[in-house]
N, CA and C of each residue as an Amber inpcrd file, in Angstrom:
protein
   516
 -54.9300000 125.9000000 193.8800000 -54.0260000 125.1440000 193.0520000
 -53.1880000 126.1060000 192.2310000 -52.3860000 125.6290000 191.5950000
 -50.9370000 126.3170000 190.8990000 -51.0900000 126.1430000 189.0950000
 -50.9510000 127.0850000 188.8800000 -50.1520000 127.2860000 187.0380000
 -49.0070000 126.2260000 186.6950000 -49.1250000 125.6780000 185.7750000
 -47.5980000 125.0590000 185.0700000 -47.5100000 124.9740000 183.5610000
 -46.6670000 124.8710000 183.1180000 -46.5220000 124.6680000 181.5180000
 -44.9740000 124.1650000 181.1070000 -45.3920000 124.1530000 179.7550000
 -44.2110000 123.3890000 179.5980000 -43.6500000 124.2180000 177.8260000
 -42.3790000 124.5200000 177.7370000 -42.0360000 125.3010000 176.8710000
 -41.3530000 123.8150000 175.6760000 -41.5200000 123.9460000 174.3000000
 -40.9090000 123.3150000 173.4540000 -39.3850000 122.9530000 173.6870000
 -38.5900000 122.2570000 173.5000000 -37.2590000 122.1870000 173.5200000
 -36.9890000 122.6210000 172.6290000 -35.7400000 123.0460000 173.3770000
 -34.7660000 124.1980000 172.0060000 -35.4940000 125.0260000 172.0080000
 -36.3430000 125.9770000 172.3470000 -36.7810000 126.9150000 171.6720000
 -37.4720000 128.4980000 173.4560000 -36.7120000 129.5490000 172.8020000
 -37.0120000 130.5280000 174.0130000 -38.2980000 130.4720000 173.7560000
 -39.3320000 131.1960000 172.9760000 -40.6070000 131.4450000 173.1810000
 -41.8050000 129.9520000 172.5580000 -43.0170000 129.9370000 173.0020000
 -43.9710000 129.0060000 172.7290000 -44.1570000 128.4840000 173.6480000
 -45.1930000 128.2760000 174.1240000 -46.0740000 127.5520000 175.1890000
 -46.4930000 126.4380000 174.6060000 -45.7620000 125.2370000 174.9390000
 -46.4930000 123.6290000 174.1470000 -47.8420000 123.3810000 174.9920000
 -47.8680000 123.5580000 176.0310000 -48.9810000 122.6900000 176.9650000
 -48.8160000 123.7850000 178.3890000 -49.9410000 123.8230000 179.1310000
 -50.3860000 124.0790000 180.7830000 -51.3070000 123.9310000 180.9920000
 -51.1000000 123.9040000 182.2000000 -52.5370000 122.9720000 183.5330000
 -52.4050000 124.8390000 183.9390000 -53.9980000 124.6920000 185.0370000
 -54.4170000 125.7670000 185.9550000 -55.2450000 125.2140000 186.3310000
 -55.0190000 125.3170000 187.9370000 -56.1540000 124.2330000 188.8960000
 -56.7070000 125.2900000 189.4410000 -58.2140000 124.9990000 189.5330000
 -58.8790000 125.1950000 190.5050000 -59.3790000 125.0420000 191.7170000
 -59.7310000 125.1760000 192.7940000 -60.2090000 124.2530000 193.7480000
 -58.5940000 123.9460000 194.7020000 -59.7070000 123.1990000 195.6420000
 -58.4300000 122.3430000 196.8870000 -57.2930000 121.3150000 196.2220000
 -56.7310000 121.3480000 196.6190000 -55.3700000 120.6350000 196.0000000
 -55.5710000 119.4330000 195.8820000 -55.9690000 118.4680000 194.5920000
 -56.6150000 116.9240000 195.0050000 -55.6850000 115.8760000 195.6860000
 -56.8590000 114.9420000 196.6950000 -55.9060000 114.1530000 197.0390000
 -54.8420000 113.6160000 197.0360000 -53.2930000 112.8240000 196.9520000
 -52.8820000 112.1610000 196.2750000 -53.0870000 110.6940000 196.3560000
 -54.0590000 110.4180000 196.7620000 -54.8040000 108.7050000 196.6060000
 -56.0190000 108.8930000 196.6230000 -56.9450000 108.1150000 195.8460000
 -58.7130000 108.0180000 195.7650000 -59.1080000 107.7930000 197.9100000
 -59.6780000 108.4600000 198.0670000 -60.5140000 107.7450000 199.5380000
 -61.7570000 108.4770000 199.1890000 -63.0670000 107.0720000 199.4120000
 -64.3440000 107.3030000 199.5110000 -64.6510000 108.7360000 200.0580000
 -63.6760000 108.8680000 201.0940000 -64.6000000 109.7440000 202.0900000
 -63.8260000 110.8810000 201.9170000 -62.5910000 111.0850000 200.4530000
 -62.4580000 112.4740000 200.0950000 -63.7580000 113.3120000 199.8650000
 -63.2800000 114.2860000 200.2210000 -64.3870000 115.4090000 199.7800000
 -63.8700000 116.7140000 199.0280000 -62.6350000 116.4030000 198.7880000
 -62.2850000 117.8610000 197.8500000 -62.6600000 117.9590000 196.5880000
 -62.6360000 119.3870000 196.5660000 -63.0920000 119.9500000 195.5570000
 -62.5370000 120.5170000 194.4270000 -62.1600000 120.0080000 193.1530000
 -60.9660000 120.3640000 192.7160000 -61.7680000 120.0430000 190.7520000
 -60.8770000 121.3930000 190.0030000 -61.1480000 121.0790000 188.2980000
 -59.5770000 121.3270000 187.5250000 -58.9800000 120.8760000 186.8250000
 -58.1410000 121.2230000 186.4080000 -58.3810000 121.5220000 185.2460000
 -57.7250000 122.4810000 184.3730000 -57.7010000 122.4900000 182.8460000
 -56.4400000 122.7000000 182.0450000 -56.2310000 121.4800000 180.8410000
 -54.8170000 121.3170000 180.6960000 -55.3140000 121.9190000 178.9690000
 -54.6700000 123.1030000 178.5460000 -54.7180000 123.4750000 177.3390000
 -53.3130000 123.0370000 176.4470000 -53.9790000 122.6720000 175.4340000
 -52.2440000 122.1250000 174.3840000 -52.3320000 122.9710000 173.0970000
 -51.1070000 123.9000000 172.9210000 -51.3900000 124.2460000 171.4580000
 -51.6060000 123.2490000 170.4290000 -52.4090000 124.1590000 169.5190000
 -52.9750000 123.3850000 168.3460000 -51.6940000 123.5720000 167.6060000
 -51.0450000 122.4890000 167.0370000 -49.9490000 122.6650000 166.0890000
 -50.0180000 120.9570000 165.1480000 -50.3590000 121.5630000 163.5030000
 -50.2570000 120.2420000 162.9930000 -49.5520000 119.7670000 162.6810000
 -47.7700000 119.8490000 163.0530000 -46.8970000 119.5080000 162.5540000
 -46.0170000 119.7270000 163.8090000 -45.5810000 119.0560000 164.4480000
 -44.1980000 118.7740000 165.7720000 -42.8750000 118.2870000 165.0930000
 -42.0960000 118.9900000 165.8650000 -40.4440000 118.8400000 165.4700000
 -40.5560000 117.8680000 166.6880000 -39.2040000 116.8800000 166.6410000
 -38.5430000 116.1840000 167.6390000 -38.0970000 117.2090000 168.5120000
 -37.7170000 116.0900000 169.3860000 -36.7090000 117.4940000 170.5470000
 -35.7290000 117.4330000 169.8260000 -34.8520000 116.8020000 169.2490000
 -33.5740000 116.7800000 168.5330000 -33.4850000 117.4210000 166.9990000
 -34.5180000 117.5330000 166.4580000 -35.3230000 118.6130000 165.5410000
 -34.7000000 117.5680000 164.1840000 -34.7570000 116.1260000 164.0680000
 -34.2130000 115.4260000 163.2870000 -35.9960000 115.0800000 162.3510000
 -36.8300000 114.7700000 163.0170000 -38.0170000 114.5870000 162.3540000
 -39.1850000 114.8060000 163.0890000 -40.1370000 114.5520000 162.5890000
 -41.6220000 114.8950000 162.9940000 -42.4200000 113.9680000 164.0820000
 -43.4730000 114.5210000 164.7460000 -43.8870000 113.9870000 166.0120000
 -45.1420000 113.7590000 165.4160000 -46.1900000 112.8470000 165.4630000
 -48.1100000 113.0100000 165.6170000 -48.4990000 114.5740000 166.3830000
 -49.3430000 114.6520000 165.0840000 -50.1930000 116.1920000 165.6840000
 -50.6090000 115.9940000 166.5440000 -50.8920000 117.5860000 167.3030000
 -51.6860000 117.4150000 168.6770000 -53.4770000 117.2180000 168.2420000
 -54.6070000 116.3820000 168.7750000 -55.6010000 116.5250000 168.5410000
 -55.9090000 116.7590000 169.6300000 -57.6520000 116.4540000 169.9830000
 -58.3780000 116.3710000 171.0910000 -58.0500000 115.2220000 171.3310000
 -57.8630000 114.0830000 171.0780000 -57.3600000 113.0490000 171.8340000
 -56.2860000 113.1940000 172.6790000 -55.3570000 114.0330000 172.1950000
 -54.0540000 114.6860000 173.1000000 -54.2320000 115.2330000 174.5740000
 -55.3040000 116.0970000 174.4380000 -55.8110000 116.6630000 175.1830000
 -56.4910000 115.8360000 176.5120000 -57.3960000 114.6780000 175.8820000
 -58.5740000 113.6290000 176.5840000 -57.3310000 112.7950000 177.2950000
 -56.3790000 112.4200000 176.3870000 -55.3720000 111.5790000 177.3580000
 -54.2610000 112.2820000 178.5250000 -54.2270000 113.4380000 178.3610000
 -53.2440000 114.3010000 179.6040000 -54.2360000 114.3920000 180.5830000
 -55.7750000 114.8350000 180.0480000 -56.6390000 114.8830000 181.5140000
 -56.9060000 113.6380000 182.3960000 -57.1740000 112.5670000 181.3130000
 -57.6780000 111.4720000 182.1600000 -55.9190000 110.9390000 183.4240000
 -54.9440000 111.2300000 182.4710000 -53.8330000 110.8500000 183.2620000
 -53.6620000 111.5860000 184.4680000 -54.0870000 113.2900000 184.0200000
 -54.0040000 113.4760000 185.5620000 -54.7540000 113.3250000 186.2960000
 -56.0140000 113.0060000 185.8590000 -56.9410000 112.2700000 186.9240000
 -56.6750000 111.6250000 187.8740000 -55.9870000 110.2360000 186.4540000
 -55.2330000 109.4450000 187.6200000 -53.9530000 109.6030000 188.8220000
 -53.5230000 110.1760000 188.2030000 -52.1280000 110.4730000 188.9270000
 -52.8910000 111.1510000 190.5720000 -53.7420000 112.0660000 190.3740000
 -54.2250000 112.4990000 191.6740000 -55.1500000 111.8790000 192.3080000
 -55.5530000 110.5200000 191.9390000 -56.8370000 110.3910000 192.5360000
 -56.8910000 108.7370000 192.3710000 -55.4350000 108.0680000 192.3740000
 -55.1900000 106.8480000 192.8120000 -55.8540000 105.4350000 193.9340000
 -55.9570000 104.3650000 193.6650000 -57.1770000 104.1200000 194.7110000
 -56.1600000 103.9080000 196.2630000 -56.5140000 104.3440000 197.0130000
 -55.1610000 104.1300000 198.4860000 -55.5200000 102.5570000 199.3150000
 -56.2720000 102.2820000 198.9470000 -56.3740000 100.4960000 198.9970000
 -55.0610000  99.6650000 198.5360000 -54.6060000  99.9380000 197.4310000
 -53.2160000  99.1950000 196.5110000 -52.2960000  99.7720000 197.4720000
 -51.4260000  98.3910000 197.0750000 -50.2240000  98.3660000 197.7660000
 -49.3150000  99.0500000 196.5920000 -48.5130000  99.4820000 197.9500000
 -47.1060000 100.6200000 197.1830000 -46.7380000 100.0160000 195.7640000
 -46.6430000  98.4310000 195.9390000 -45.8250000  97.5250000 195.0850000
 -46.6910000  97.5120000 193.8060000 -48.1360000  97.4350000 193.9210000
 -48.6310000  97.2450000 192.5640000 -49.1630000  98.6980000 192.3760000
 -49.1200000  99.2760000 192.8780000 -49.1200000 100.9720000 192.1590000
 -48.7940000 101.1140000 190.8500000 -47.8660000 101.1160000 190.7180000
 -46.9930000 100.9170000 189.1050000 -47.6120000 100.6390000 188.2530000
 -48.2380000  99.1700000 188.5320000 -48.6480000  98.5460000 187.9940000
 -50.1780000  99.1360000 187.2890000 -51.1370000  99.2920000 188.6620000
 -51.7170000  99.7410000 188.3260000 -51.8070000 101.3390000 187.4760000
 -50.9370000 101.9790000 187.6220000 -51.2160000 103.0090000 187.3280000
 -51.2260000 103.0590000 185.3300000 -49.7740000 102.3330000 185.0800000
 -49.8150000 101.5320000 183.4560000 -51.1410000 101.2360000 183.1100000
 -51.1410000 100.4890000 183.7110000 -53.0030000  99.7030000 182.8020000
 -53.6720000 100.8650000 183.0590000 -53.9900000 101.5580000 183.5380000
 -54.9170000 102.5620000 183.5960000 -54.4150000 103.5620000 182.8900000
 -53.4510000 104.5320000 182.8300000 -52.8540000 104.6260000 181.6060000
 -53.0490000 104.6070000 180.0930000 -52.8390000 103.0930000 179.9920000
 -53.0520000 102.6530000 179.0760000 -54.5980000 102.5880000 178.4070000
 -55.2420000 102.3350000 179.3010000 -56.6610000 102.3390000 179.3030000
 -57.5330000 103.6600000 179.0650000 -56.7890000 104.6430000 179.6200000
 -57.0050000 106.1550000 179.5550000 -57.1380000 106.5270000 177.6590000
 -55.4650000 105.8460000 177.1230000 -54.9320000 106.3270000 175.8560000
 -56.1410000 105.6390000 175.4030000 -56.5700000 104.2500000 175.2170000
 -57.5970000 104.0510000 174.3280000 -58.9260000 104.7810000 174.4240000
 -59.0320000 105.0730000 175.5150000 -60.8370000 105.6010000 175.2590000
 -59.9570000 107.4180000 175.2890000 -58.5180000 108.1410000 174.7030000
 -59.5530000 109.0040000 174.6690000 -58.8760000 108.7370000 172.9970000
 -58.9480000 108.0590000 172.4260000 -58.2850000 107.7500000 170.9610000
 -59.7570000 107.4810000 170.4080000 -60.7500000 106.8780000 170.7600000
 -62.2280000 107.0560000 170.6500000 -63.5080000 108.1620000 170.9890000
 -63.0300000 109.6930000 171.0980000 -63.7610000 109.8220000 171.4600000
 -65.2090000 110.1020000 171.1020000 -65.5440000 109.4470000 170.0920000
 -67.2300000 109.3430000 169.5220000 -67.4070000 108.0710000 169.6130000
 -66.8560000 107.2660000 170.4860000 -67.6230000 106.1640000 170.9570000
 -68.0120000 105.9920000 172.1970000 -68.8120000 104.8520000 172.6850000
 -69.8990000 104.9740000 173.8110000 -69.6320000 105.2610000 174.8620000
 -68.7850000 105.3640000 174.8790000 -67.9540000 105.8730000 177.0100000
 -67.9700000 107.1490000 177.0650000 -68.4560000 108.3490000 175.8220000
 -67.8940000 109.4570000 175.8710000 -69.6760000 109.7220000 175.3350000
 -69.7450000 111.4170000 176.0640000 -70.9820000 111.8030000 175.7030000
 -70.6230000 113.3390000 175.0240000 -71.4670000 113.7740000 174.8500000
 -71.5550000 115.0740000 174.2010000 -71.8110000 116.4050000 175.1510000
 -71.2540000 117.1800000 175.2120000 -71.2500000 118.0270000 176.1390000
 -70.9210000 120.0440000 175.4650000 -71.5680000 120.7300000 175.1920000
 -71.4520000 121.8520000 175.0890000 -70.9350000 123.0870000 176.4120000
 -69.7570000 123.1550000 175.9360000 -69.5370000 124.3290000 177.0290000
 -68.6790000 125.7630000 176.4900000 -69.0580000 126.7820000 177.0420000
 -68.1240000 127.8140000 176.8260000 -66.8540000 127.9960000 177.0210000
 -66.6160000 128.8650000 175.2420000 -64.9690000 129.0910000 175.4690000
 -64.8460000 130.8390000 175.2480000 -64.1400000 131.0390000 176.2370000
 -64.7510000 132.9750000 175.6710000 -65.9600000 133.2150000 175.4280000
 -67.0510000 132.5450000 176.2550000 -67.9710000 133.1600000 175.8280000
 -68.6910000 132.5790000 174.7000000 -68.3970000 131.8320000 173.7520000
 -68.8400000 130.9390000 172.4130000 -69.2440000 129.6860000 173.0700000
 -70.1690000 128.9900000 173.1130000 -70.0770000 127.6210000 173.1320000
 -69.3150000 126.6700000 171.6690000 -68.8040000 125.5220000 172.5850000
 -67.8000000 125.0670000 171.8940000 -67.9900000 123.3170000 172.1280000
 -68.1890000 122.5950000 171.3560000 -68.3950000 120.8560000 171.5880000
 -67.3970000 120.4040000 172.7410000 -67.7340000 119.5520000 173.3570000
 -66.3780000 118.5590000 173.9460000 -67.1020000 117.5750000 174.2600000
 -66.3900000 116.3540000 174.5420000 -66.6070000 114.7360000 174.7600000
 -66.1510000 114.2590000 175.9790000 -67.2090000 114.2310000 177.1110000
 -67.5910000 114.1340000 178.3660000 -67.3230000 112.8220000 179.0190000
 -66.7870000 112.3080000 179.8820000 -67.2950000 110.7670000 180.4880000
 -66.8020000 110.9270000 182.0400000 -67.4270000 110.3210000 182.5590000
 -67.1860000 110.0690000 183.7490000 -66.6320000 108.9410000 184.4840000
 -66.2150000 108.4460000 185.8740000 -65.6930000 107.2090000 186.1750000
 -65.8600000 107.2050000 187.4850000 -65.4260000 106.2580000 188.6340000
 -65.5640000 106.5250000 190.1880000 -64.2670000 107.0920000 190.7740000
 -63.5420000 108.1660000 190.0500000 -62.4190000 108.6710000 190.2370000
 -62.8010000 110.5130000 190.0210000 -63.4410000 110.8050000 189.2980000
 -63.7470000 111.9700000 188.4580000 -64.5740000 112.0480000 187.6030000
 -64.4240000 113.1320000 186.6350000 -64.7250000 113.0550000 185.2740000
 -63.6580000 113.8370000 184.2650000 -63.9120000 113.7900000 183.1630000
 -62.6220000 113.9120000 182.0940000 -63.2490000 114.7910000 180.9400000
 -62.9630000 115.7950000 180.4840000 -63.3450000 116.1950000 179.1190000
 -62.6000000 116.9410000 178.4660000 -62.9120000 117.1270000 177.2130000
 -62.1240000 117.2650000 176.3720000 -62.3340000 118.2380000 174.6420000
 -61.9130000 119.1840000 174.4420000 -62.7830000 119.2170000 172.9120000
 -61.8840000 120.5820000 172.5620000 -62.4910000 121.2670000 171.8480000
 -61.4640000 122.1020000 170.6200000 -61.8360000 123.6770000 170.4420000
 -61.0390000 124.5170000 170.3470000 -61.4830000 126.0870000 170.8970000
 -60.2810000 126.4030000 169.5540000 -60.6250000 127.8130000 168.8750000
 -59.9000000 128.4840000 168.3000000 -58.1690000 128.2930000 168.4130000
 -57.4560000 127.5980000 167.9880000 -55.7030000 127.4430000 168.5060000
 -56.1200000 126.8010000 169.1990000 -56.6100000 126.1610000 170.3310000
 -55.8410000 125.3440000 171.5160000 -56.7340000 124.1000000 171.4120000
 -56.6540000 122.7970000 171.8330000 -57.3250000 121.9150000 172.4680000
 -57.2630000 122.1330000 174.0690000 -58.5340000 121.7220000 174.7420000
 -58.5410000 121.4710000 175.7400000 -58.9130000 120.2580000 176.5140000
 -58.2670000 119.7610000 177.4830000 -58.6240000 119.0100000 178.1330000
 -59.0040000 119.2840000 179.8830000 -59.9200000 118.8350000 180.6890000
 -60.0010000 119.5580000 181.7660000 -60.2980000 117.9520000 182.5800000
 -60.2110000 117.6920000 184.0800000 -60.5590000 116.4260000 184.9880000
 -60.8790000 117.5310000 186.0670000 -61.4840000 116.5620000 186.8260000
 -61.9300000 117.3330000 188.1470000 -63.3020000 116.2600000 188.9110000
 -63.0840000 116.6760000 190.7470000 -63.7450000 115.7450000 190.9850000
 -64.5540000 116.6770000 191.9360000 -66.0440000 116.4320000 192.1970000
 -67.0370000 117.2160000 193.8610000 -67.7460000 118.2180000 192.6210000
 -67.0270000 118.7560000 191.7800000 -67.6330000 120.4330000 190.7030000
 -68.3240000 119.3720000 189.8540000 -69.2130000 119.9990000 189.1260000
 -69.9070000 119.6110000 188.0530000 -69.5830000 119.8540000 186.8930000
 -68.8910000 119.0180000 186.0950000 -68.2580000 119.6400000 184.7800000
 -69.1580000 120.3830000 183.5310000 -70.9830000 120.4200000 183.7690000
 -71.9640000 120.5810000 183.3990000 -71.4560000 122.0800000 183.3020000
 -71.1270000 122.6280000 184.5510000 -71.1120000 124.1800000 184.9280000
 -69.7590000 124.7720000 184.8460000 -68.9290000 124.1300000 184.2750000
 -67.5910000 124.8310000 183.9890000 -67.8140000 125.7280000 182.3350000
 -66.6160000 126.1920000 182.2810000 -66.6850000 127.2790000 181.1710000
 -65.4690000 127.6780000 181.0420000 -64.7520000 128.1840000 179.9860000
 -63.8830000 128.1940000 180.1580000 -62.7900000 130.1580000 179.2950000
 -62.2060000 130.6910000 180.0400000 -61.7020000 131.7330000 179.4480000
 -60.1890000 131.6560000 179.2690000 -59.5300000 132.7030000 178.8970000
 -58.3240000 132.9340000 178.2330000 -58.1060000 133.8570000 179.6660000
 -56.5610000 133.4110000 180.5270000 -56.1720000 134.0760000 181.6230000
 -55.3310000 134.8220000 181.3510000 -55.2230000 136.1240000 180.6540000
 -54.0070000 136.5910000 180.0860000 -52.6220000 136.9310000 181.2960000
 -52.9800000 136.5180000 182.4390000 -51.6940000 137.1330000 183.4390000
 -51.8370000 136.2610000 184.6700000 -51.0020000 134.9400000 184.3080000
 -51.1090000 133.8410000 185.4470000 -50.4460000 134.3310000 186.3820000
 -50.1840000 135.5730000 187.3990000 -49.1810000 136.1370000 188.1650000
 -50.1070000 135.5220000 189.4550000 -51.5070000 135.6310000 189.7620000
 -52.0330000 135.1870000 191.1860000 -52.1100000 133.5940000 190.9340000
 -51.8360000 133.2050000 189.7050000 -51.7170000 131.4270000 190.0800000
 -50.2330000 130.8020000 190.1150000 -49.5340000 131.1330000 190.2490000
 -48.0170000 131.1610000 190.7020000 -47.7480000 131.6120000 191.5590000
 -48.4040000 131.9510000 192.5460000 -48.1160000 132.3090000 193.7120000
 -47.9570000 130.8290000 195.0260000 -47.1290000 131.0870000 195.5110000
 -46.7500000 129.6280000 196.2710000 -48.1560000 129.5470000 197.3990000
């Protein structure tokens, strides 16, 4: 899988957000009888205060909820059920979506478990759940939130480091 990120508007330097996948490239529809193997991890700078893109006023801080809702979305986005028709795709994909934003706007309530994993080497909290699509987690490291999805790996055994030179994950 491939590196991406996304730079602030208006602005040459700062990294707002990037993904780095691991694993086989996930499906692009849920099938039972996928078998790939795939983890993503989407890091968001920690910043408690966001400019607009138009730099007129202020945005909601980034939290770990920020984080819990980009993973579970890309969950979905890759791992769609291929049963639905083209037509209610849409559809479905909104409510789920939507459904994503509320549970990860909760995450110390019951859908979400507790999960310790390494960041550099430190263990570091995050808030775990699973679904028949993946699993989703999420939690908080020195500067960054993270969020990570992934489906076949065990999110038990992930860990997570600082890649200082994404040059072999940009490679086509």
């Amino acid at each position: 899988m491939q590196a991406g990120a996304g730079v602030r508007a208006g602005q040459s330097a700062g990294v707002d957000y990037g993904t780095l996948g691991h694993g086989e490239e996930p499906a692009k529809q849920y099938e039972a009888r996928d078998v790939r193997r795939f983890a993503v991890v989407v890091t968001v700078a920690r910043r408690d205060l966001r400019r607009s893109a138009d730099n007129t006023g202020t945005l909601e801080a980034t939290s770990a909820s920020s984080a819990a809702w980009l993973a579970g979305s890309g969950l979905l986005a890759a791992t769609w059920p291929g049963q639905l028709d083209r037509a209610l795709r849409q559809d479905w994909m909104d409510q789920q979506t939507a459904l994503a934003w509320d549970l990860a706007d909760d995450l110390e309530g019951p859908g979400w478990s507790a999960l310790s994993l390494p960041v550099n080497g430190l263990p570091q909290p995050f808030r775990y759940r699973e679904s028949e699509y993946g699993w989703v987690l999420a939690g908080e490291a020195p500067g960054v939130l993270l969020g990570a999805y992934g489906r076949g790996v065990s999110a038990y055994g992930v860990g997570f480091s600082t890649v200082p030179d994404l040059t072999a994950y940009t490679r086509p």
